[in-house]
Backbone as XML, in Angstrom:
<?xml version="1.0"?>
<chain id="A" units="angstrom">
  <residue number="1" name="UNK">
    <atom name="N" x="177.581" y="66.550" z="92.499"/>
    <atom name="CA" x="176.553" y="67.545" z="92.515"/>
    <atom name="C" x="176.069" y="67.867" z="91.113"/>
  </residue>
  <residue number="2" name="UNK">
    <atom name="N" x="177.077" y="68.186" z="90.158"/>
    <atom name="CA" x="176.537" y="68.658" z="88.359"/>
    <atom name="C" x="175.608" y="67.574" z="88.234"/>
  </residue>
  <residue number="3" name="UNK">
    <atom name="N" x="175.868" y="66.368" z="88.363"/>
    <atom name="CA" x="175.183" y="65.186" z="87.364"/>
    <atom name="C" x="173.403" y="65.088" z="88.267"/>
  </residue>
  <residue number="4" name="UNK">
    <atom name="N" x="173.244" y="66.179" z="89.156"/>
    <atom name="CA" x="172.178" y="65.657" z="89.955"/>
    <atom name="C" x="171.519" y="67.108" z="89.373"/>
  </residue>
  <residue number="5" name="UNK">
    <atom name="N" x="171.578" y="67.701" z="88.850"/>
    <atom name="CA" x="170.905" y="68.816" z="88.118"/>
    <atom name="C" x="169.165" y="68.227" z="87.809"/>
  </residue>
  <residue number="6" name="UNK">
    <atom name="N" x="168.279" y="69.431" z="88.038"/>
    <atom name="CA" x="167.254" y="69.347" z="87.747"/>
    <atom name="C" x="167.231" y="69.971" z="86.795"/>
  </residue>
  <residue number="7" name="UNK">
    <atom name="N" x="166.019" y="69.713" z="85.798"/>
    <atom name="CA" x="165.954" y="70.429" z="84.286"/>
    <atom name="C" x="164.515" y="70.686" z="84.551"/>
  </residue>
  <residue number="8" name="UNK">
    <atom name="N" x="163.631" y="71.339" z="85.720"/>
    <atom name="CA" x="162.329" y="71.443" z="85.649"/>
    <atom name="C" x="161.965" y="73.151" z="86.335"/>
  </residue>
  <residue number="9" name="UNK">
    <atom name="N" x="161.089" y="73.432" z="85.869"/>
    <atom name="CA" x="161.049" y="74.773" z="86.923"/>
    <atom name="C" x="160.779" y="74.960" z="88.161"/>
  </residue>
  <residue number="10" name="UNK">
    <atom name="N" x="160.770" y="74.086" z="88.916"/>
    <atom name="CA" x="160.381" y="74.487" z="90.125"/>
    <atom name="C" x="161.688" y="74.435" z="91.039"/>
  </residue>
  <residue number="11" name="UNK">
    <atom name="N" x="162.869" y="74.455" z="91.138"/>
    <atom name="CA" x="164.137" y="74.954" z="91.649"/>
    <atom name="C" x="163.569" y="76.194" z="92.320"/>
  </residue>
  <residue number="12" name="UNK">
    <atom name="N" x="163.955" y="76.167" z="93.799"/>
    <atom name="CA" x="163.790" y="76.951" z="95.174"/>
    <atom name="C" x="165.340" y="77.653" z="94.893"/>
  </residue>
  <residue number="13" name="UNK">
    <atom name="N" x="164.679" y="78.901" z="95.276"/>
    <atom name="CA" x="165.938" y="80.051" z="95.675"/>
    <atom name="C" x="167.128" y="78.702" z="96.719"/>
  </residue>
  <residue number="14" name="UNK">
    <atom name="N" x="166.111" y="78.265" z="97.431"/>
    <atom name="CA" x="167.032" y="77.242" z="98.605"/>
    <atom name="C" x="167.910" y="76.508" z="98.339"/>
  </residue>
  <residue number="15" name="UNK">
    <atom name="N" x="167.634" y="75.488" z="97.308"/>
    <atom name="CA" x="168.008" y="74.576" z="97.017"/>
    <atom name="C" x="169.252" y="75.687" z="95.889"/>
  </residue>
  <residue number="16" name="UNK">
    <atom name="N" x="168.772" y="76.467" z="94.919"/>
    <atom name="CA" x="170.285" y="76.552" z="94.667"/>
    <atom name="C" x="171.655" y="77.209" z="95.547"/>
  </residue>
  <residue number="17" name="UNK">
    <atom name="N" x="171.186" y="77.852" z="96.432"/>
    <atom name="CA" x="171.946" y="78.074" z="97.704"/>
    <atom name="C" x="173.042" y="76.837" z="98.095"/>
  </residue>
  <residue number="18" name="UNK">
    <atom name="N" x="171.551" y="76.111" z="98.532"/>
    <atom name="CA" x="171.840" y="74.866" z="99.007"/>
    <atom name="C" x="173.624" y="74.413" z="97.624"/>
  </residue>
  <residue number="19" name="UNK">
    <atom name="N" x="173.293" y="73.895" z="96.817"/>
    <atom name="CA" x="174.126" y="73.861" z="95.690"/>
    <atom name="C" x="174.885" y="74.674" z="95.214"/>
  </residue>
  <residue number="20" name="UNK">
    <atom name="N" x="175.024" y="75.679" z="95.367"/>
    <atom name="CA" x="175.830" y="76.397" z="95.106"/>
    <atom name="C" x="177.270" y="76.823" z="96.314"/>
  </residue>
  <residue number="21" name="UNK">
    <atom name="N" x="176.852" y="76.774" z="98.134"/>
    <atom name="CA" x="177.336" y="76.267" z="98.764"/>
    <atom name="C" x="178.105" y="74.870" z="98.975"/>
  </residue>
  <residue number="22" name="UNK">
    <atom name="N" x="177.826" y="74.114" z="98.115"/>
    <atom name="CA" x="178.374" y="72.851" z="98.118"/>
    <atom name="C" x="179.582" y="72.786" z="97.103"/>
  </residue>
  <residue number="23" name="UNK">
    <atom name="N" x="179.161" y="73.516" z="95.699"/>
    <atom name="CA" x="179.894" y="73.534" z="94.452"/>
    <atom name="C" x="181.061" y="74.286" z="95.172"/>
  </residue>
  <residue number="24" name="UNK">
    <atom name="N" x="180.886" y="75.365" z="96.084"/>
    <atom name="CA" x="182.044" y="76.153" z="96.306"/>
    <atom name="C" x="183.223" y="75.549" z="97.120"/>
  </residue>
  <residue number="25" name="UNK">
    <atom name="N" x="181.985" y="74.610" z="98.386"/>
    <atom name="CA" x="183.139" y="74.454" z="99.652"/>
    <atom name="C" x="183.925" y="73.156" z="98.618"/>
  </residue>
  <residue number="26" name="UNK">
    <atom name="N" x="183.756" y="72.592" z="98.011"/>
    <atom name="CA" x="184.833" y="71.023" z="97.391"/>
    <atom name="C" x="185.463" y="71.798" z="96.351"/>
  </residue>
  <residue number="27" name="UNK">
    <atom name="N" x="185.669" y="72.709" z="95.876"/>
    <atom name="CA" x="186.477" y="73.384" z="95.516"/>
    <atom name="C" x="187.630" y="74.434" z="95.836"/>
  </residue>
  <residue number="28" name="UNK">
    <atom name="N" x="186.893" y="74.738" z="96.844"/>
    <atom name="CA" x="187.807" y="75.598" z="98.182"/>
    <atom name="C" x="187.806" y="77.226" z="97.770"/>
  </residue>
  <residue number="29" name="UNK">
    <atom name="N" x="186.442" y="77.252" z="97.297"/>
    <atom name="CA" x="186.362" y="79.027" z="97.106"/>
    <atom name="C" x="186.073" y="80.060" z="98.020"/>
  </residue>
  <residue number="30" name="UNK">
    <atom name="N" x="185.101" y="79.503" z="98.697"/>
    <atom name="CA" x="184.419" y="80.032" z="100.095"/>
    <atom name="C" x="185.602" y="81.046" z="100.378"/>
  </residue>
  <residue number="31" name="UNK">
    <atom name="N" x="186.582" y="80.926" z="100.951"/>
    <atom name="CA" x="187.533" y="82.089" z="101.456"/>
    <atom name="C" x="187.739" y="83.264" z="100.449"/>
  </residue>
  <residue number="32" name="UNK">
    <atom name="N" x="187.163" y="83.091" z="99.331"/>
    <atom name="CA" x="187.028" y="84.194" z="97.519"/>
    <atom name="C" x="186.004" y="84.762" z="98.104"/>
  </residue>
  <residue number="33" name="UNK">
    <atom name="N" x="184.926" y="84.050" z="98.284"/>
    <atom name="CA" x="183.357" y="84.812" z="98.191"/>
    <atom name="C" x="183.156" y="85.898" z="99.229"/>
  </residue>
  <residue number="34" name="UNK">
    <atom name="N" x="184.004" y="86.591" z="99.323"/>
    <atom name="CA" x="183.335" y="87.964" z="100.553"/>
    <atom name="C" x="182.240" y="89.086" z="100.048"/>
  </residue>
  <residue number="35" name="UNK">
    <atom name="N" x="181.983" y="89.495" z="100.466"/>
    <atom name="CA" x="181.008" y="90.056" z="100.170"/>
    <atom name="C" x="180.955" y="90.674" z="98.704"/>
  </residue>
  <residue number="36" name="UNK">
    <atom name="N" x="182.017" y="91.760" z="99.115"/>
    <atom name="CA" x="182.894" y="92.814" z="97.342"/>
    <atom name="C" x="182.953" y="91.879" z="96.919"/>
  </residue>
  <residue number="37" name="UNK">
    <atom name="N" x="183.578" y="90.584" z="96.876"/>
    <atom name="CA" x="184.175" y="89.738" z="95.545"/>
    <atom name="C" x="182.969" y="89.478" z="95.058"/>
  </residue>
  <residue number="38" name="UNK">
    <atom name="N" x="182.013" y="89.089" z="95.702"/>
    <atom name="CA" x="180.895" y="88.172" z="95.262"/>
    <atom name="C" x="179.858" y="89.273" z="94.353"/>
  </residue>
  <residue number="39" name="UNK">
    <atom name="N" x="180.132" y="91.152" z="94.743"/>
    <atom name="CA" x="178.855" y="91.702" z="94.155"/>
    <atom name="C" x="180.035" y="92.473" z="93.202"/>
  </residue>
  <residue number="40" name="UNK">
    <atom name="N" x="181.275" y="92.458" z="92.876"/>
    <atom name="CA" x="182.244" y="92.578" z="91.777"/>
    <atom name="C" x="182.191" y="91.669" z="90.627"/>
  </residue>
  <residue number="41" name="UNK">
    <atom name="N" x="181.992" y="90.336" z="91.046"/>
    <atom name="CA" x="181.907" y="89.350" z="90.158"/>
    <atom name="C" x="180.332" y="89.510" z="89.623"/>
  </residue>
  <residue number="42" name="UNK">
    <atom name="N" x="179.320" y="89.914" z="90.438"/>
    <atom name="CA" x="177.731" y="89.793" z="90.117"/>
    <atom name="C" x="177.486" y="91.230" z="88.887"/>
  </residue>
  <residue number="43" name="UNK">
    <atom name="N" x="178.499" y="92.200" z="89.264"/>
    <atom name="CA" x="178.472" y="93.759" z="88.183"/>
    <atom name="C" x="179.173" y="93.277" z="87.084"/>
  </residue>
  <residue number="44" name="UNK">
    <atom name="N" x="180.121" y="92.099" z="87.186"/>
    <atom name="CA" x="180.844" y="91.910" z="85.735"/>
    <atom name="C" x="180.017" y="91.262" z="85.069"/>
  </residue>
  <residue number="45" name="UNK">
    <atom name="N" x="179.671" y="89.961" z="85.391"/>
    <atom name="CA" x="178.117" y="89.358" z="85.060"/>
    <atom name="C" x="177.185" y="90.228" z="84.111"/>
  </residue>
  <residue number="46" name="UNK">
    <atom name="N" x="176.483" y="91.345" z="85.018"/>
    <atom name="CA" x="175.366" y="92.067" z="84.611"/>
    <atom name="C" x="175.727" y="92.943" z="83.692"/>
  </residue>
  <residue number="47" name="UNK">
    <atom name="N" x="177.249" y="92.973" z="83.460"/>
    <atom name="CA" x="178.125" y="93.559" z="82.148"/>
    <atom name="C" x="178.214" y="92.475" z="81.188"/>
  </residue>
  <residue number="48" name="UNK">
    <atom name="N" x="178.233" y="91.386" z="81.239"/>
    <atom name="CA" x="178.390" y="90.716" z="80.525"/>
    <atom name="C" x="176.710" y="90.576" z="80.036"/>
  </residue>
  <residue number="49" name="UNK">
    <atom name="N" x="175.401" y="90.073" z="80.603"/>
    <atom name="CA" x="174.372" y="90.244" z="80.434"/>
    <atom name="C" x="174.134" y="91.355" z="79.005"/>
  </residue>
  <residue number="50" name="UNK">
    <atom name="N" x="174.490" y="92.818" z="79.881"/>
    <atom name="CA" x="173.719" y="93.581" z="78.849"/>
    <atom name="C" x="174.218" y="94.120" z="77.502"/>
  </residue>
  <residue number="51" name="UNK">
    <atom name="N" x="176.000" y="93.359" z="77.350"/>
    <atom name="CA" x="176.381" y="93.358" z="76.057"/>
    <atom name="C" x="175.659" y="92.569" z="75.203"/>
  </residue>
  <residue number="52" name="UNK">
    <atom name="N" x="174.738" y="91.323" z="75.806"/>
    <atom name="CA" x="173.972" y="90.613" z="74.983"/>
    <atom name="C" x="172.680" y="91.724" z="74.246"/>
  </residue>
  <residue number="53" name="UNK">
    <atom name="N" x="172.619" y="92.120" z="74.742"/>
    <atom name="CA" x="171.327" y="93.770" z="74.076"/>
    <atom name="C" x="171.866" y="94.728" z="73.645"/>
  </residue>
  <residue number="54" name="UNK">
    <atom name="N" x="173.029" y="95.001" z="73.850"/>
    <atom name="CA" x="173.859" y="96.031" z="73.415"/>
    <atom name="C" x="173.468" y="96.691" z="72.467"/>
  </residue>
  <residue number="55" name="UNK">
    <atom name="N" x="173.408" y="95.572" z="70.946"/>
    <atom name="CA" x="172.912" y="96.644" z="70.029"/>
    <atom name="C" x="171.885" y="96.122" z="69.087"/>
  </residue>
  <residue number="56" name="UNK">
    <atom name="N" x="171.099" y="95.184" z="69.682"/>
    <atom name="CA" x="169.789" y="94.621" z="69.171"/>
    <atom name="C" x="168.437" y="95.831" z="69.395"/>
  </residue>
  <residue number="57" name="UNK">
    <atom name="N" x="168.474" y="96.871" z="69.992"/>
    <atom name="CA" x="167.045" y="97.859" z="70.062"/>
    <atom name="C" x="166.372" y="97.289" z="70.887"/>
  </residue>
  <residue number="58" name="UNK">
    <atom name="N" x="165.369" y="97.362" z="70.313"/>
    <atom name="CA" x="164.097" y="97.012" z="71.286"/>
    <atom name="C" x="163.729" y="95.343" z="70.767"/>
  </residue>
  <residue number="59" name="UNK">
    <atom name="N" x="163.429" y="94.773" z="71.865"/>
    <atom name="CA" x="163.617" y="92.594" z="71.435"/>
    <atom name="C" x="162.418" y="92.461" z="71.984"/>
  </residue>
  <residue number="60" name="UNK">
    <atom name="N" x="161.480" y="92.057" z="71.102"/>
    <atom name="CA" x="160.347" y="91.566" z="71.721"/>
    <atom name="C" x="160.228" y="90.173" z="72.317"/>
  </residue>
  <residue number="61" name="UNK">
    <atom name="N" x="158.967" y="90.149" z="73.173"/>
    <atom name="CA" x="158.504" y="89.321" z="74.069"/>
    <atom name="C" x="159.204" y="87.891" z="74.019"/>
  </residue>
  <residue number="62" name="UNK">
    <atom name="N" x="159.615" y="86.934" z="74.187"/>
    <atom name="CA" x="159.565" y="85.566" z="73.875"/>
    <atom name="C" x="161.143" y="85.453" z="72.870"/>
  </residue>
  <residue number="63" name="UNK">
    <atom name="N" x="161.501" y="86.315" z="72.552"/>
    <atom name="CA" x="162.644" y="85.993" z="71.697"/>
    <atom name="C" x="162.458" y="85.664" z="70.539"/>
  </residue>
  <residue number="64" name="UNK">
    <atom name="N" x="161.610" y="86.089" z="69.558"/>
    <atom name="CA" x="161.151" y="85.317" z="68.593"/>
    <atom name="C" x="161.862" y="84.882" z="67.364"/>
  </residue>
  <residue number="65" name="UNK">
    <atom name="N" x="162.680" y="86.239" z="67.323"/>
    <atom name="CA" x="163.957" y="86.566" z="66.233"/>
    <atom name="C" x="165.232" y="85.751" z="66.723"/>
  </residue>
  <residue number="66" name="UNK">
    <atom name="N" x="165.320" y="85.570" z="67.678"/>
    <atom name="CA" x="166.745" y="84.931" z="68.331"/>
    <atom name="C" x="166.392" y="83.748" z="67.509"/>
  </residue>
  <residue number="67" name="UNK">
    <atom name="N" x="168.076" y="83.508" z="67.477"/>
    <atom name="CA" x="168.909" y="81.884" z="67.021"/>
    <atom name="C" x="168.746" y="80.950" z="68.146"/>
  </residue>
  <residue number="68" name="UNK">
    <atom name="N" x="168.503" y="80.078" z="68.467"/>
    <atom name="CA" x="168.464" y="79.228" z="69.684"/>
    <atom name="C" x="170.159" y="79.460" z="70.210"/>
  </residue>
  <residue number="69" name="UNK">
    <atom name="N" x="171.230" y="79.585" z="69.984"/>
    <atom name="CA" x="172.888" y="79.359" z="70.262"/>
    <atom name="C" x="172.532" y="81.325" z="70.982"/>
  </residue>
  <residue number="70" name="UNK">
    <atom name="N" x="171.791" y="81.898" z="70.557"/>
    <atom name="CA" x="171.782" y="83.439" z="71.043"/>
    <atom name="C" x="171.045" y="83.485" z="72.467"/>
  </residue>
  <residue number="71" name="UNK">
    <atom name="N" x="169.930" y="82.515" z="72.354"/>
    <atom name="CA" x="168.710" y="82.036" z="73.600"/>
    <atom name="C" x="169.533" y="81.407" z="74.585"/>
  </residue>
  <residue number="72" name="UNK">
    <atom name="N" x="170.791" y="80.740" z="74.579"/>
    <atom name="CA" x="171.431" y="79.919" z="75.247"/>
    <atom name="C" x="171.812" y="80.465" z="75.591"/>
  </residue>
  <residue number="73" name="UNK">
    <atom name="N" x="173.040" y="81.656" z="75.013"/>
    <atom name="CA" x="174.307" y="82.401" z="75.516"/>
    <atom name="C" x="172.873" y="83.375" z="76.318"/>
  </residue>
  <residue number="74" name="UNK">
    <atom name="N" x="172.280" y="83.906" z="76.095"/>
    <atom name="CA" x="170.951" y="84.714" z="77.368"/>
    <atom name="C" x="170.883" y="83.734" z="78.622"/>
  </residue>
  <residue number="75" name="UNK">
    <atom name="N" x="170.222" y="82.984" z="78.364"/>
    <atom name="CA" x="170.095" y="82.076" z="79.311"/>
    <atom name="C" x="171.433" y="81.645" z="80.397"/>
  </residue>
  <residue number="76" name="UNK">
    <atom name="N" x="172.599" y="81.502" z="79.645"/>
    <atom name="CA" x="174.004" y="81.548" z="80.762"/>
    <atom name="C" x="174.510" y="82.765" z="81.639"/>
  </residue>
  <residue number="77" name="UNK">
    <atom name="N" x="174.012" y="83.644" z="80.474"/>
    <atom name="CA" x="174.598" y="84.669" z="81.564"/>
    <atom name="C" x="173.348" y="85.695" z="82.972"/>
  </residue>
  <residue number="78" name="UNK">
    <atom name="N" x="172.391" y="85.064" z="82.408"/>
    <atom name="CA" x="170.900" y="85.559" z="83.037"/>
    <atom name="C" x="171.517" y="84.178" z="84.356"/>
  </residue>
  <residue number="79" name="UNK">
    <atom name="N" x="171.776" y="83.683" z="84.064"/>
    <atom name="CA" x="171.903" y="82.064" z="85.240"/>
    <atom name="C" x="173.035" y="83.164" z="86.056"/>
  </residue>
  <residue number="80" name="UNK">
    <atom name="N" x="174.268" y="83.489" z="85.791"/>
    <atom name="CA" x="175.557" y="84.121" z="86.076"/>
    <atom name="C" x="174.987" y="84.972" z="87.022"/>
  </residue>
  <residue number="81" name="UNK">
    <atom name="N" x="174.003" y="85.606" z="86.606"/>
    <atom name="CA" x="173.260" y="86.711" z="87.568"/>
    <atom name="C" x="173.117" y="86.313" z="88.884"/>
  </residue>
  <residue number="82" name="UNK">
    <atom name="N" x="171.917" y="85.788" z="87.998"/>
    <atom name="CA" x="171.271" y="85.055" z="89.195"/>
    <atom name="C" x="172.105" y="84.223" z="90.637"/>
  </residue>
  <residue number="83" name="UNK">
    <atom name="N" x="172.486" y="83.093" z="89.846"/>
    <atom name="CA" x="173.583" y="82.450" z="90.739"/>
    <atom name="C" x="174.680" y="83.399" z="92.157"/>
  </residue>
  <residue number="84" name="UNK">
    <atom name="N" x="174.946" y="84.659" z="91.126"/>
    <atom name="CA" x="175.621" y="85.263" z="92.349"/>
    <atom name="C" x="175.189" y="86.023" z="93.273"/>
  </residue>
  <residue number="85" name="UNK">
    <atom name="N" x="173.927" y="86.705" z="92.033"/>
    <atom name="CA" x="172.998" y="87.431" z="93.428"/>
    <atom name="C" x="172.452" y="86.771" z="95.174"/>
  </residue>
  <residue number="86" name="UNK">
    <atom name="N" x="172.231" y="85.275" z="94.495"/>
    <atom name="CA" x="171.823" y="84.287" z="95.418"/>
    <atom name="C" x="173.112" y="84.162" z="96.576"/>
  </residue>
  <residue number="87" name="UNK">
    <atom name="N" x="174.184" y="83.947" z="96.003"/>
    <atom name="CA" x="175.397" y="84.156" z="96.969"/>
    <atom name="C" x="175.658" y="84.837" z="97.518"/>
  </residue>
  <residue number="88" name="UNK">
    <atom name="N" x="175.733" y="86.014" z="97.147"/>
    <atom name="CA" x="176.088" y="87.084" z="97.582"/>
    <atom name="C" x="174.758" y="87.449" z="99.169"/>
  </residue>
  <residue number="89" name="UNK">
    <atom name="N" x="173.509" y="87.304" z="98.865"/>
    <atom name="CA" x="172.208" y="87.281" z="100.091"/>
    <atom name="C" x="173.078" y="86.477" z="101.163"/>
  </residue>
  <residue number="90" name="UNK">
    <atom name="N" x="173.410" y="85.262" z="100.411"/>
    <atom name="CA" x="173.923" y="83.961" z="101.198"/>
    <atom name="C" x="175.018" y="84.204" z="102.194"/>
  </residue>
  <residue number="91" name="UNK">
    <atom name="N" x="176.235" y="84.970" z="101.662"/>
    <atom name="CA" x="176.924" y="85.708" z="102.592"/>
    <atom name="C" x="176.926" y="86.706" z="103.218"/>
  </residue>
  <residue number="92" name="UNK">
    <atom name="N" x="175.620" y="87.459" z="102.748"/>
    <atom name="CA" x="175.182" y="88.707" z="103.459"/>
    <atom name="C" x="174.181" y="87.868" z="105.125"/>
  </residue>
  <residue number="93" name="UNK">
    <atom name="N" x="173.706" y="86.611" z="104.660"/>
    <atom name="CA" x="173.180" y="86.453" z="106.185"/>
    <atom name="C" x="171.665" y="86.799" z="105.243"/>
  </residue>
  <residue number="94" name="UNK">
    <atom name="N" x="171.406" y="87.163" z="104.405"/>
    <atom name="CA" x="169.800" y="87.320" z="104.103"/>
    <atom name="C" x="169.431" y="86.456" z="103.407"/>
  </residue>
  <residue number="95" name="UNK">
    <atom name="N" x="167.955" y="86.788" z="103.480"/>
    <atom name="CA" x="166.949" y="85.762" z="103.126"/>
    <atom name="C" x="166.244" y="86.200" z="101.721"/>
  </residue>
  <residue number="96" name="UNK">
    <atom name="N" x="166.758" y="85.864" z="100.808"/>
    <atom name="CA" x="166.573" y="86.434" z="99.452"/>
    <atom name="C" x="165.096" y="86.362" z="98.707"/>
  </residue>
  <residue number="97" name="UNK">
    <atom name="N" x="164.157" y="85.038" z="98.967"/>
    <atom name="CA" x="163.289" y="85.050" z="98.752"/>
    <atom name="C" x="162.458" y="85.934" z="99.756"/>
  </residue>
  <residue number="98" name="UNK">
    <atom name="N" x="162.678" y="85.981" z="100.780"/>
    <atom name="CA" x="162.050" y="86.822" z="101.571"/>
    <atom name="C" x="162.147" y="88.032" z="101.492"/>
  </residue>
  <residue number="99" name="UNK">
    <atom name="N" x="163.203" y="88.712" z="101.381"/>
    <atom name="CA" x="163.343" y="90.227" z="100.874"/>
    <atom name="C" x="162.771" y="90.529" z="99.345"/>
  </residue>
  <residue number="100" name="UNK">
    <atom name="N" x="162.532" y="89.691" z="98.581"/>
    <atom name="CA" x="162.371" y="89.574" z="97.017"/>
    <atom name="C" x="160.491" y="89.976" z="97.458"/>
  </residue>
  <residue number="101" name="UNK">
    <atom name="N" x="159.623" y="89.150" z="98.546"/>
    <atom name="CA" x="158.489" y="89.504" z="98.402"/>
    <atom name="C" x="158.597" y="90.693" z="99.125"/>
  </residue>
  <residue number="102" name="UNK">
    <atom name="N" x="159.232" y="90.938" z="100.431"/>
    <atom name="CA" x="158.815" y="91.803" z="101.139"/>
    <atom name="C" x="158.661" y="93.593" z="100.136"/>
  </residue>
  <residue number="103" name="UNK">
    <atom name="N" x="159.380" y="93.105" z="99.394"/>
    <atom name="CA" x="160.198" y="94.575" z="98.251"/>
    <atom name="C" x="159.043" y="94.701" z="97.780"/>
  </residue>
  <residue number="104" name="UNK">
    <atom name="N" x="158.387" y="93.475" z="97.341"/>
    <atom name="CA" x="157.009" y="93.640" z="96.129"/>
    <atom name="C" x="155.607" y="94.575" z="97.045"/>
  </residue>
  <residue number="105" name="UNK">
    <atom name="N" x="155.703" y="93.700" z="98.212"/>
    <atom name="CA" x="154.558" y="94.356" z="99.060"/>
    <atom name="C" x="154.863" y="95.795" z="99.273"/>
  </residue>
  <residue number="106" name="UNK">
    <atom name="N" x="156.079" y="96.459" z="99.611"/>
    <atom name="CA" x="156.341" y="97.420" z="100.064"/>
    <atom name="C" x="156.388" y="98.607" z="98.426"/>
  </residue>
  <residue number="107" name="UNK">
    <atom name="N" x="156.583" y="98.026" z="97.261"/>
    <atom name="CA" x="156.362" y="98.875" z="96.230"/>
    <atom name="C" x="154.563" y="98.649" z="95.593"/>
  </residue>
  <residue number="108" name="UNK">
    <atom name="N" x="153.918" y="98.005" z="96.180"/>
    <atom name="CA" x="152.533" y="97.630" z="95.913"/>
    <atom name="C" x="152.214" y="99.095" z="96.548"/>
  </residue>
  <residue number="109" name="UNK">
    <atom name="N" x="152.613" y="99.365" z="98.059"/>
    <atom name="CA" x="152.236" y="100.315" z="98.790"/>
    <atom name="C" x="152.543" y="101.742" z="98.161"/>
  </residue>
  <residue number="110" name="UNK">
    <atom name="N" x="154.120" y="101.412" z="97.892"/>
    <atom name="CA" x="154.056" y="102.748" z="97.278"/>
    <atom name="C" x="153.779" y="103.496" z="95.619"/>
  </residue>
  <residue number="111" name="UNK">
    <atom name="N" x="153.526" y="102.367" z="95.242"/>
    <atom name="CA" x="152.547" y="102.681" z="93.957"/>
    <atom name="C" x="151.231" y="101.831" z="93.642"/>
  </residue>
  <residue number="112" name="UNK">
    <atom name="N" x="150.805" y="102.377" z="94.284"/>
    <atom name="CA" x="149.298" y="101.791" z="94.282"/>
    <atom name="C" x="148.389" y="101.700" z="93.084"/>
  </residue>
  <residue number="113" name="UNK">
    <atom name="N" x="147.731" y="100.915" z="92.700"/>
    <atom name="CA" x="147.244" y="100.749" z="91.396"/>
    <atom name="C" x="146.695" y="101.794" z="90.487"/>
  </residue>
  <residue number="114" name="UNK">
    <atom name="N" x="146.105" y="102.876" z="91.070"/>
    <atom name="CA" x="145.344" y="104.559" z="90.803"/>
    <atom name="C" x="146.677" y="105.007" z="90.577"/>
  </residue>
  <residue number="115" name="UNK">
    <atom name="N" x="147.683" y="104.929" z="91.061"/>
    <atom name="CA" x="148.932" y="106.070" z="90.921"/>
    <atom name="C" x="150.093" y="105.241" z="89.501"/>
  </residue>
  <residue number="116" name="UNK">
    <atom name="N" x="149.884" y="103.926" z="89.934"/>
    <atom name="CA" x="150.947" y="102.974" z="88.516"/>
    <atom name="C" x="150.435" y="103.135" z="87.869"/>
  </residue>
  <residue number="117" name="UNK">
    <atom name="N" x="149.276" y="102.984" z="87.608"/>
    <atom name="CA" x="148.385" y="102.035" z="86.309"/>
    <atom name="C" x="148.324" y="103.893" z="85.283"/>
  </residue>
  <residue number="118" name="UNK">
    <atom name="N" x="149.416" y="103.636" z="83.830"/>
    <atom name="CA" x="149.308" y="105.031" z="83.894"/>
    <atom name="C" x="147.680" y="105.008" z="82.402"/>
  </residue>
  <residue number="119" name="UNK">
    <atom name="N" x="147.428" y="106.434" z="82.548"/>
    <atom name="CA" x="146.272" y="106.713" z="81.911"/>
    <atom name="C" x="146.909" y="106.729" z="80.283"/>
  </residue>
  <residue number="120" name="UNK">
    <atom name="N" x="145.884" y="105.775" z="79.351"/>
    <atom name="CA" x="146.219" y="105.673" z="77.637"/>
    <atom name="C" x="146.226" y="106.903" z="77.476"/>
  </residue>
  <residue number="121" name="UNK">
    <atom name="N" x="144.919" y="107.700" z="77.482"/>
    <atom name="CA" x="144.244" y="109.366" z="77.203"/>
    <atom name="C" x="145.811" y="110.490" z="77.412"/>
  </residue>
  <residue number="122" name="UNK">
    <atom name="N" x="146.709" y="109.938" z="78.550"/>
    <atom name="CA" x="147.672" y="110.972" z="78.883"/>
    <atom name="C" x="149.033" y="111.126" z="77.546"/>
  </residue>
  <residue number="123" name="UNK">
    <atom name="N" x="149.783" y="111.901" z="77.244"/>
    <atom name="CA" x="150.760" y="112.068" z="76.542"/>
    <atom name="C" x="152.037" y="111.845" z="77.125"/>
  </residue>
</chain>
């Protein structure tokens, strides 16, 4: 499965499912991944994530200041996220891309462009 890695952007929520289900069962983790384990392991992650900002301030757009070895270690643990959030849907029985739009439509509704969009003129 590693050596069949895509390096392009278009990777489907599915397909890493798909792969990430596979990486687990030939290893024999599946009986680990319950629900808690899987969103325990996804909060240590997102701990691990935001020590990367910890004490950089405010990081603009694109990374511009980052070391490429700093862009990487972002990039692994932003993957860490990701990866388990996807699992975790996966053993919940949901449909992650699908709840991911349905969320967008349903906060479109409740902040509607007149009510988000905030006014420059305001303080």
């Amino acid at each position: 499965m590693e050596e069949n890695c895509k390096t392009t952007n278009d990777v489907s929520l599915e397909e890493l499912k798909t792969r990430l289900a596979e990486f687990n069962r030939v290893r024999g983790w599946e009986p680990y991944h319950s629900p808690r384990n899987l969103l325990l392991a996804l909060v240590g992650e997102v701990g691990e994530l935001s020590e990367i900002f910890q004490w950089k301030g405010e990081v603009a757009r694109g990374l511009p200041n980052w070391r490429p070895d700093e862009k990487e270690h972002l990039e692994e643990e932003i993957s860490d996220v990701l990866l388990y959030l996807i699992q975790l849907a996966d053993v919940c029985g949901l449909d992650l891309g699908k709840a991911a739009l349905t969320k967008i439509i349903k906060n479109g509704q409740k902040y509607p462009i007149n009510i988000a969009t905030p006014n420059p003129s305001s303080p």
